[in-house]
VODO-578207 format. One record per residue (C-alpha): x, y, z; residue in one letter. Coordinates in nm, 3 decimals. Example, Ala and Ser with C-alpha at 12.3 -4.5 7.8 and 13.67 -1.06 7.14 Angstrom:
<semis>
SEMI      px      py      pz aa
SEMI   1.230  -0.450   0.780  A
SEMI   1.367  -0.106   0.714  S
</semis>
This chain:
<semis>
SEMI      px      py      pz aa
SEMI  -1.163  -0.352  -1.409  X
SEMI  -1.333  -0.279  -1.034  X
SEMI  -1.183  -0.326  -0.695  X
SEMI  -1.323  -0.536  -0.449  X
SEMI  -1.190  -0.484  -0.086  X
SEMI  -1.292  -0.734   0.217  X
SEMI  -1.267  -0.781   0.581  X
SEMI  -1.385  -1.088   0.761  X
SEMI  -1.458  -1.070   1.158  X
SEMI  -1.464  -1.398   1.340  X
SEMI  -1.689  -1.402   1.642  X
SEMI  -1.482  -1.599   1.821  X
SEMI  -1.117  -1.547   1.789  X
SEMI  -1.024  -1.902   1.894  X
SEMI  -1.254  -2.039   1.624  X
SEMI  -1.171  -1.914   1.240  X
SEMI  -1.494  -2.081   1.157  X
SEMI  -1.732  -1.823   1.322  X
SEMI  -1.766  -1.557   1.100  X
SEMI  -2.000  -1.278   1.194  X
SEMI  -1.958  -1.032   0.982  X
SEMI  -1.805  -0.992   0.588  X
SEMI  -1.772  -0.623   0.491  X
SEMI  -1.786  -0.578   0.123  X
SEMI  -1.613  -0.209  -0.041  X
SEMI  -1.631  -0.228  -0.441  X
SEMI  -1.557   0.060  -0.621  X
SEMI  -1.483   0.107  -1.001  X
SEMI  -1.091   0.130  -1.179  X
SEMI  -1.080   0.519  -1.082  X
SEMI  -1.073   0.433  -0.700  X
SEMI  -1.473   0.560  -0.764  X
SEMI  -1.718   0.376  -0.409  X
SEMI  -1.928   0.216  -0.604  X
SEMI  -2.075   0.001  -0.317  X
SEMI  -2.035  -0.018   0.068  X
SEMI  -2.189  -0.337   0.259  X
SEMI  -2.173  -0.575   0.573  X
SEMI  -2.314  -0.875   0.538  X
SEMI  -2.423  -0.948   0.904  X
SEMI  -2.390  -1.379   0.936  X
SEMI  -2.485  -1.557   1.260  X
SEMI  -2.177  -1.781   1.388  X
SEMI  -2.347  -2.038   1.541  X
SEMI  -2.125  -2.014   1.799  X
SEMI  -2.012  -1.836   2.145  X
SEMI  -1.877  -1.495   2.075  X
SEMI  -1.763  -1.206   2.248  X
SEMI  -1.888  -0.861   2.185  X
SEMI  -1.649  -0.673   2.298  X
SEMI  -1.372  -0.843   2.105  X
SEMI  -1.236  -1.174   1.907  X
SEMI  -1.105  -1.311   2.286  X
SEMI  -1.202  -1.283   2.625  X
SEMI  -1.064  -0.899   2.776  X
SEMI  -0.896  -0.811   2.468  X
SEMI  -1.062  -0.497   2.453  X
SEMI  -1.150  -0.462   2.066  X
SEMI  -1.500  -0.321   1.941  X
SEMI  -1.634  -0.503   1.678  X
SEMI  -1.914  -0.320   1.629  X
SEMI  -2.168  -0.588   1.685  X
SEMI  -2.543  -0.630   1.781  X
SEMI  -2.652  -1.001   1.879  X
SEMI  -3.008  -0.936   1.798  X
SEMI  -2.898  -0.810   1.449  X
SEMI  -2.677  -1.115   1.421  X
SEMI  -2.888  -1.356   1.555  X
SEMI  -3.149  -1.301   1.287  X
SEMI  -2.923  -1.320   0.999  X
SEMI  -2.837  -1.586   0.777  X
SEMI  -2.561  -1.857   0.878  X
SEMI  -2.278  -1.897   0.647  X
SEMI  -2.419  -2.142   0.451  X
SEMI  -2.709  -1.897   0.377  X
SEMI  -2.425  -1.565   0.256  X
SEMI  -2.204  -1.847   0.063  X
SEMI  -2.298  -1.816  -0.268  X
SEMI  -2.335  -1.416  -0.251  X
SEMI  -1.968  -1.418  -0.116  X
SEMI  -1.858  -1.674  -0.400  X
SEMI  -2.005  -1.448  -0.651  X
SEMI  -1.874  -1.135  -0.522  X
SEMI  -1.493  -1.290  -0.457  X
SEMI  -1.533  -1.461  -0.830  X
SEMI  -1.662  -1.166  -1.036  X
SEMI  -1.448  -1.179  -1.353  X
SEMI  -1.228  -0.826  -1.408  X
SEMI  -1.200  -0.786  -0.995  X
SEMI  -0.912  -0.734  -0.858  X
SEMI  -0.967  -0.872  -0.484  X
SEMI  -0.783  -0.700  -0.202  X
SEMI  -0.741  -0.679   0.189  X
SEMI  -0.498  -0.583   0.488  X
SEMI  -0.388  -0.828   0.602  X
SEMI  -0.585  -1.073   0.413  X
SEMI  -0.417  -1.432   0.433  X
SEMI  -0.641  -1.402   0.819  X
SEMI  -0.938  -1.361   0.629  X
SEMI  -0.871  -1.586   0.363  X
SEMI  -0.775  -1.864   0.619  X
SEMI  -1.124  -1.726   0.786  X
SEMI  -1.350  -1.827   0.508  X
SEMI  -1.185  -2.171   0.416  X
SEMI  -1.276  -2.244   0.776  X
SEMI  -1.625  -2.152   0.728  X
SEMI  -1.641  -2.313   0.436  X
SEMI  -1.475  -2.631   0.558  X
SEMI  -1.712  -2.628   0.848  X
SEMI  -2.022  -2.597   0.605  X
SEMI  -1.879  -2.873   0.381  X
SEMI  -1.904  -2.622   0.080  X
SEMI  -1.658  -2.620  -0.210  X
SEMI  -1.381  -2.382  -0.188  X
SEMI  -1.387  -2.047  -0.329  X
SEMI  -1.096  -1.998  -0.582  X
SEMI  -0.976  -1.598  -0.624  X
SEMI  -0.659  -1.423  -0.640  X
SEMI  -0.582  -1.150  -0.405  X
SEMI  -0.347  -0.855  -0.300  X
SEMI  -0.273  -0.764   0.026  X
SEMI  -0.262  -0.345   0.094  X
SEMI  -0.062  -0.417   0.430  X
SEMI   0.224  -0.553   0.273  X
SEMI   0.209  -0.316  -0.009  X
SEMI   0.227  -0.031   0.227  X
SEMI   0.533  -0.177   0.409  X
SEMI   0.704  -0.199   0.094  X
SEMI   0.610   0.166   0.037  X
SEMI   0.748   0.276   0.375  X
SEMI   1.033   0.091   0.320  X
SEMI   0.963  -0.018   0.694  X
SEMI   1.070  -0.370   0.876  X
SEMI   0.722  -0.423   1.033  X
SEMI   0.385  -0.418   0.885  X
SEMI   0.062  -0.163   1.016  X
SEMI  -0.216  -0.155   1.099  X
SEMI  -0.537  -0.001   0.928  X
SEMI  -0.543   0.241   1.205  X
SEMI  -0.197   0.345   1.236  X
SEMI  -0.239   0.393   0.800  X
SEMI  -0.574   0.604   0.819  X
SEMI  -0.332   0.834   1.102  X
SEMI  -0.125   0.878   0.854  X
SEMI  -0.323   0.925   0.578  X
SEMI  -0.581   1.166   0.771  X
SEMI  -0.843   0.927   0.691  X
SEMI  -1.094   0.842   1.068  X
SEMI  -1.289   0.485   1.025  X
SEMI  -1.461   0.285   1.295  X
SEMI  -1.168   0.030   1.336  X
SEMI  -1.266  -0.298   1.359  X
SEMI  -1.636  -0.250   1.156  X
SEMI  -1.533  -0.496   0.871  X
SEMI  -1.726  -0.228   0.591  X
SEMI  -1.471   0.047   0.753  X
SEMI  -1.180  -0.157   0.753  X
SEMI  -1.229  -0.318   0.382  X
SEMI  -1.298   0.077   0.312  X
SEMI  -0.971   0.205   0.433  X
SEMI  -0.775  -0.098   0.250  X
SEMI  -0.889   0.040  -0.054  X
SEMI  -0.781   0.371   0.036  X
SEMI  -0.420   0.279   0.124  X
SEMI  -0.420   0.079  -0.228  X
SEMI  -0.587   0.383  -0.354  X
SEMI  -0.340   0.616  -0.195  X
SEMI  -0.026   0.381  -0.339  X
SEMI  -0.147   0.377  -0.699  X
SEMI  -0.211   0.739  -0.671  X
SEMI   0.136   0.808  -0.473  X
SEMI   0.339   0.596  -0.718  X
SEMI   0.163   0.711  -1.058  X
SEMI   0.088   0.327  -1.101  X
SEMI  -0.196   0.066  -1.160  X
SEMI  -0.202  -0.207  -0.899  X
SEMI   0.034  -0.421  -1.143  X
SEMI   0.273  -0.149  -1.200  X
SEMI   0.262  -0.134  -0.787  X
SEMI   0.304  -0.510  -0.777  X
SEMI   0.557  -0.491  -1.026  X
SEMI   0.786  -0.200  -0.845  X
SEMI   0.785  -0.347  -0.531  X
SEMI   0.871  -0.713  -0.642  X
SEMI   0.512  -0.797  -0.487  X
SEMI   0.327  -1.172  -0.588  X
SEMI  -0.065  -1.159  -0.553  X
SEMI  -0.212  -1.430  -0.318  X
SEMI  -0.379  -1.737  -0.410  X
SEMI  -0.661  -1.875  -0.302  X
SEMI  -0.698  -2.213  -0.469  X
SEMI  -0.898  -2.576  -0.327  X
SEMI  -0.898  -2.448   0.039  X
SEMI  -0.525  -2.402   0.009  X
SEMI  -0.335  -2.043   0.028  X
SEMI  -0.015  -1.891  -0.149  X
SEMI   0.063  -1.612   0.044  X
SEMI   0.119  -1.243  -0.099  X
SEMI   0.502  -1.249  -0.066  X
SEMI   0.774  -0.935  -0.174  X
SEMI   1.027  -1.126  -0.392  X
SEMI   1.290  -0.932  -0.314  X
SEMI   1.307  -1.061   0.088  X
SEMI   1.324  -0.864   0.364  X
SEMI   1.211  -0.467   0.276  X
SEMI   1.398  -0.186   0.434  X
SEMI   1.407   0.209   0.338  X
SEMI   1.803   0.182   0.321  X
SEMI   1.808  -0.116   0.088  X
SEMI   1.541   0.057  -0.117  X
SEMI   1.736   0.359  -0.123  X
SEMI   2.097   0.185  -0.212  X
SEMI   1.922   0.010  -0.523  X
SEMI   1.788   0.273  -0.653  X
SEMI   2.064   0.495  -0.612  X
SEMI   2.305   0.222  -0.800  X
SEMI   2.028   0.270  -1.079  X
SEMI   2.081   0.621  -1.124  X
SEMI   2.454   0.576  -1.140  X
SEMI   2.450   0.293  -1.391  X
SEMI   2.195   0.522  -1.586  X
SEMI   2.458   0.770  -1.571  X
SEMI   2.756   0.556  -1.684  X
SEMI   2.590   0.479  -1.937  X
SEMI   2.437   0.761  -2.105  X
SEMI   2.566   0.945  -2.411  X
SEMI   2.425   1.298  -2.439  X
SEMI   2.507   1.625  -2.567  X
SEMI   2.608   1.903  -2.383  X
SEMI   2.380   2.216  -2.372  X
SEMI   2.519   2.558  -2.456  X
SEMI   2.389   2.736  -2.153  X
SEMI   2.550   2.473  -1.903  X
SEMI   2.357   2.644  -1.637  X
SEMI   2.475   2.379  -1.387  X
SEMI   2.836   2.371  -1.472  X
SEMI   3.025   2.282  -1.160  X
SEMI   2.707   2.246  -0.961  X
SEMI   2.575   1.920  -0.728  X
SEMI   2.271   1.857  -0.765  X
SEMI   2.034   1.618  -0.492  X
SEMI   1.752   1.412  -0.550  X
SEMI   1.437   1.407  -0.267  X
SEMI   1.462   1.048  -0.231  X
SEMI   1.044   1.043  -0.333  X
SEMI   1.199   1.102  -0.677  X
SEMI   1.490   0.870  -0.617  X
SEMI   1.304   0.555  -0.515  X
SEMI   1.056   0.626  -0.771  X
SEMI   0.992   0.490  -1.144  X
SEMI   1.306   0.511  -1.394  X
SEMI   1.057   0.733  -1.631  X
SEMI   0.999   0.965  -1.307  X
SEMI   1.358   1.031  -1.198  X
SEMI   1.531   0.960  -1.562  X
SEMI   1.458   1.322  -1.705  X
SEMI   1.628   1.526  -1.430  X
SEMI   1.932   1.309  -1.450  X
SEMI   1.962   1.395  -1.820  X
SEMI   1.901   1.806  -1.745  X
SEMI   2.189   1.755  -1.513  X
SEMI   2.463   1.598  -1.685  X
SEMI   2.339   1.799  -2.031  X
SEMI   2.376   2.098  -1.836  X
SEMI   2.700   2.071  -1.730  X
SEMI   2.597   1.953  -1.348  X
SEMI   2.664   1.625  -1.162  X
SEMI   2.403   1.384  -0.966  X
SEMI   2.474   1.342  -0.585  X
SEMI   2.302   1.092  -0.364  X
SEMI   2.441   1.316  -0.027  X
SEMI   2.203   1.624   0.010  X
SEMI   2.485   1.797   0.274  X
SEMI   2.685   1.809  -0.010  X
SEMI   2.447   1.964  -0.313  X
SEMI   2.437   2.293  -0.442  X
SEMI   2.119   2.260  -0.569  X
SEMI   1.800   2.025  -0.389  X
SEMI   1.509   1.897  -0.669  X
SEMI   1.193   1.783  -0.436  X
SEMI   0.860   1.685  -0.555  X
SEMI   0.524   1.799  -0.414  X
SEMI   0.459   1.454  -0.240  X
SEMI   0.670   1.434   0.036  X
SEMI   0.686   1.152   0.254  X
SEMI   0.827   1.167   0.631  X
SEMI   1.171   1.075   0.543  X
SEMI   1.111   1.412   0.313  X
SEMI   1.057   1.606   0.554  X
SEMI   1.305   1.495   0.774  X
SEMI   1.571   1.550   0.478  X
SEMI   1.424   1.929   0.378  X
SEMI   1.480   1.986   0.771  X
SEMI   1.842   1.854   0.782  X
SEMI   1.902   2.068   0.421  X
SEMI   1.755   2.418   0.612  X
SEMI   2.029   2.369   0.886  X
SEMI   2.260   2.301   0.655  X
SEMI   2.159   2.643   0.496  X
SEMI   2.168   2.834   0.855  X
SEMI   2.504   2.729   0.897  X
SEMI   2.599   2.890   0.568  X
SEMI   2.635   2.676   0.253  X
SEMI   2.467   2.821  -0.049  X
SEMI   2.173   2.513  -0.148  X
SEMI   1.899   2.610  -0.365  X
SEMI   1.578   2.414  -0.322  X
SEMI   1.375   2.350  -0.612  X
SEMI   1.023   2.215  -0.682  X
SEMI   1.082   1.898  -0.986  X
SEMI   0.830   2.146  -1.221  X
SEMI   1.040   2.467  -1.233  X
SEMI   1.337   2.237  -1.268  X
SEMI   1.242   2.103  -1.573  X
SEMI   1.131   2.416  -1.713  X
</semis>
């Protein structure tokens, strides 16, 4: 399988038909830039370069000379089809039903048959992640992720979607269907000019809803699980706290530290105030940090909480 991240700029934002520019990231199942392209298209239109509308403000990285001598849409359609259409791609963008809704325009305008390609969308995938109400931006993600593009360049921005799926695959220890699977996530759909948008299942996404679910899974785990007893019961009477990286994560992530708990002798506790002992992993998100920070206090005013790293845990 190979990745194939686009982003579509419209030289005219009141027009979806006037495409100027397609970039074009492909890289190979390892995350691996395999190629990095714009494919420059004049709109045939009136379009602003200094942004989609009139005083908006936004740099799209455009040179009308460069733009004026390259191919109309009509003339990039068929490399586009082929590159959307390669078999064992998955297709991806941020925020991609715009782009999507870009290029049936186009195509529409042309009088070209539709282009027919499934897709995932890294913006919603990240919200899910975050756990947060509102979606982000590319540039707000590569801040966070320590990654600096030229915003707005459609190469950069189909670049830095494929970092931020990248970066959730990695994250998560998942493939992009193991992702899509976690998260509840369907894949867009692209089919006769006519879109199905990427949609979480589950509704509305937020970090404590995340958090209560998987919580309840760890304490159904637990009332359900039959084990023996360890001789050393090296956590007898102890409370032990999950970061909630390793909470929110897989079953098969957070499932062999709830067995070392109850086999030695210990209990699970979803309230870090309240642990004796604190098992983090090396990923830490913000909420992470925020929760190591509140644990430290806790441990300046005087309770006795050993943190742990999930490695030396286990040993």
């Amino acid at each position: 399988m190979k990745y194939l991240a686009f982003d579509i700029e419209a030289a005219n934002g009141f027009n979806p038909a006037s495409i100027c520019s397609v970039g074009i990231v492909i890289a190979d199942e390892n995350f691996n830039l395999v190629e990095k392209q714009n494919l420059w298209i004049n709109p045939k239109s009136k379009y602003n370069l200094d942004g989609t509308r009139p005083n908006v403000g936004i740099n799209l990285h455009l040179d009308k000379k460069l733009l004026d001598a390259s191919p109309d849409f009509a003339g990039r359609y068929e490399e586009i089809k082929k590159l959307l259409t390669a078999p064992d791609t998955c297709v991806l963008g941020h925020a991609v039903d715009s782009d999507v809704r870009m290029l049936n325009a186009a195509i529409k305008k042309y009088k070209l048959p539709p282009i027919n390609f499934d897709f995932v969308c890294s913006q919603l995938l990240y919200k899910c992640y975050k756990g947060d109400k509102d979606v982000m931006g590319l540039d707000k993600i590569a801040a966070e992720l320590g990654v600096t593009i030229n915003h707005h360049a459609s190469d950069e921005d189909a670049y830095m979607s494929l970092l931020t799926l990248k970066f959730l695959c990695e994250t998560n220890n998942l493939d992009v269907e193991g992702l899509l699977k976690k998260y509840n996530v369907r894949k867009g759909k692209n089919f006769n000019g006519e879109i199905t948008r990427s949609v979480c299942l589950s509704g509305q996404i937020s970090k404590k809803n995340i958090t209560k679910v998987s919580i309840e899974n760890i304490q159904k785990f637990i009332a359900g699980f039959k084990y023996q007893k360890s001789a050393s019961l090296s956590l007898k009477g102890k409370k032990i706290a999950l970061s909630r990286e390793l909470e929110v994560a897989e079953q098969s992530v957070w499932q062999p530290i709830v067995e070392k708990i109850l086999s030695e002798g210990g209990e699970y506790t979803p309230k870090a105030g309240k642990c004796d002992v604190y098992v983090f992993d090396k990923t830490k998100n913000r909420g992470d940090k925020m929760r190591e920070n509140y644990i430290d206090n806790v441990i300046k005013d005087g309770k006795n909480i050993v943190k742990t790293e999930l490695t030396e845990f286990l040993k």
